[in-house]
C-alpha positions as CSV (number, residue, x, y, z in Angstrom):
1,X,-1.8,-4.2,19.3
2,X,-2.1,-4.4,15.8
3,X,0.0,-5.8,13.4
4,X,0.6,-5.8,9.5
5,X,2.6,-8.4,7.3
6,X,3.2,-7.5,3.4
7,X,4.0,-10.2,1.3
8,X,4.0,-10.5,-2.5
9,X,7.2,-8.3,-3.6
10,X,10.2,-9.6,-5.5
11,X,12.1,-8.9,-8.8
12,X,9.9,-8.1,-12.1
13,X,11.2,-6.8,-15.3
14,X,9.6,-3.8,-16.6
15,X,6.3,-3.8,-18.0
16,X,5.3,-7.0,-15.6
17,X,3.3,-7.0,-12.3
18,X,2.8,-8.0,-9.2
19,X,0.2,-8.0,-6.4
20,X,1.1,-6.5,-2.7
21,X,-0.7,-8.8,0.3
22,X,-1.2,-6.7,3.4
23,X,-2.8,-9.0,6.4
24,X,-3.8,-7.4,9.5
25,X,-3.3,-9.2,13.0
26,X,-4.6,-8.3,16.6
27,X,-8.0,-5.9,15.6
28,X,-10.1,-6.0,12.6
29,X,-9.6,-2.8,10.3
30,X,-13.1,-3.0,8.5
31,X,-13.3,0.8,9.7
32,X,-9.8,2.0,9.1
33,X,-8.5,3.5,6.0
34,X,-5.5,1.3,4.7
35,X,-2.8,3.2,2.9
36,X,0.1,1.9,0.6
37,X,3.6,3.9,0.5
38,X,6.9,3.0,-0.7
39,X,10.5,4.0,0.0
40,X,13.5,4.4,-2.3
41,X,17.0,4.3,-1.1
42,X,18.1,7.7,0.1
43,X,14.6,9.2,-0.3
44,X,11.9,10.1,1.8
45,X,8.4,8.1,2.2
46,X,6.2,8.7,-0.7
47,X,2.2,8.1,-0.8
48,X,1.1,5.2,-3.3
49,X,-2.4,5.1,-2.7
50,X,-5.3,4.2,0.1
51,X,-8.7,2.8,0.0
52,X,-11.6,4.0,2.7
53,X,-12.3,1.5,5.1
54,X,-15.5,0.3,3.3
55,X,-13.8,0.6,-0.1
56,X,-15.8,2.9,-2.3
57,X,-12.9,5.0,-2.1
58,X,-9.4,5.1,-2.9
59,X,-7.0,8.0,-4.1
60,X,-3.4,7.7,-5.5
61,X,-0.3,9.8,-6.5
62,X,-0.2,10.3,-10.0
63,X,2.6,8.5,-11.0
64,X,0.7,5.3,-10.7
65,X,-2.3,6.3,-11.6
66,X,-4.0,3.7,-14.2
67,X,-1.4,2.1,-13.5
68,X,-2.0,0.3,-9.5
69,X,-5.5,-0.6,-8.3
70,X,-5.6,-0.8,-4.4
71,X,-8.6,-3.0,-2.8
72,X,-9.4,-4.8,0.1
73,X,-11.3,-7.8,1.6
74,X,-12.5,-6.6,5.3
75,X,-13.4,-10.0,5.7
76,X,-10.0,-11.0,5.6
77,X,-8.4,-7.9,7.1
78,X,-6.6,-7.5,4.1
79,X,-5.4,-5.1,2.0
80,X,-3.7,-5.4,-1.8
81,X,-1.7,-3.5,-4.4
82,X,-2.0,-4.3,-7.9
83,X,0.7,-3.4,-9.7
84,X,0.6,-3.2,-13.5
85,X,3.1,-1.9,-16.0
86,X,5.8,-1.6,-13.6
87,X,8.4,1.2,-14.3
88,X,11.7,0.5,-12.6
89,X,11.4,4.1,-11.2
90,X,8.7,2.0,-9.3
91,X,11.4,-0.2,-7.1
92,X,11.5,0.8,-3.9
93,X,10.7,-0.9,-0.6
94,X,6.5,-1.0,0.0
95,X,4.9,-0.3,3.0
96,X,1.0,-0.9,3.8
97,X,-0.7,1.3,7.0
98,X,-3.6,1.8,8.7
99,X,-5.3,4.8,10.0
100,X,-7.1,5.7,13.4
101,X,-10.9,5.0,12.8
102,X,-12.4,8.0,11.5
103,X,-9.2,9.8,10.0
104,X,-10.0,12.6,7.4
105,X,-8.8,11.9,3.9
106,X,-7.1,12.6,1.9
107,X,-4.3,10.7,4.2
108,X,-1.7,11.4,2.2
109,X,1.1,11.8,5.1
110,X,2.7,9.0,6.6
111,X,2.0,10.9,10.0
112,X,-1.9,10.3,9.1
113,X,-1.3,6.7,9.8
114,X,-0.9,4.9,13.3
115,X,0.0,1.1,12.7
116,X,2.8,-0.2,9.7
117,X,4.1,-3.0,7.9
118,X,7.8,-3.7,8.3
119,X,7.8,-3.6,3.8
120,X,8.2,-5.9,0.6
121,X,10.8,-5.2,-1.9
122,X,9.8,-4.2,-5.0
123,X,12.8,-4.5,-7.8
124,X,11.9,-3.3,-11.2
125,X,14.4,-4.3,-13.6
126,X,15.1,-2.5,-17.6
């Protein structure tokens, strides 16, 4: 069984950062896309971002574009959000997932992805 911890959320005021930790447990993920969503109170799941499982590739929602950089250290099992310029439309509750080996992109859904974090809080405050 495998299982993901997040760490690395807290309370930022606008404009500052922080860096998302996302550790793997129980089965390397060097093949596995890892994702990155987030959840706001009283909405649905949203897509941040993902990286491919070798990391040449990553996609994310426009909102945070050129703003977040996703990465990963497969040697580590470990996944990370960068988080720049943070927006307090950005606080939510962030989740990191991994996909079945050999998942087609563009993984987007939250159904696309078979293991889960139980989240970091993000709090972005004006």
């Amino acid at each position: 069984q495998v299982q993901l911890v997040e760490s690395g959320g807290g309370l930022v005021e606008a404009g500052g950062s922080l860096r998302l930790t996302c550790v793997a447990f129980g089965r390397t993920l060097y093949n596995s896309s890892m994702g990155w969503f987030r959840q706001a109170p009283g909405k649905e799941r949203e897509f941040v971002a993902v990286i491919s499982h070798g990391g040449a590739y990553s996609h994310y929602t426009d909102s945070v574009k050129g703003r977040f950089t996703v990465s990963r250290d497969n040697a580590k099992n470990t996944a990370y959000l960068q988080m720049n310029s943070l927006k307090v439309e950005d606080t939510a509750t962030y989740y990191c997932a991994a996909a079945e080996r050999g998942a087609l992109w563009p993984l987007r859904g939250p159904g696309d992805y078979k293991y889960w974090g139980q989240g970091t809080q993000v709090t972005v405050s004006s």
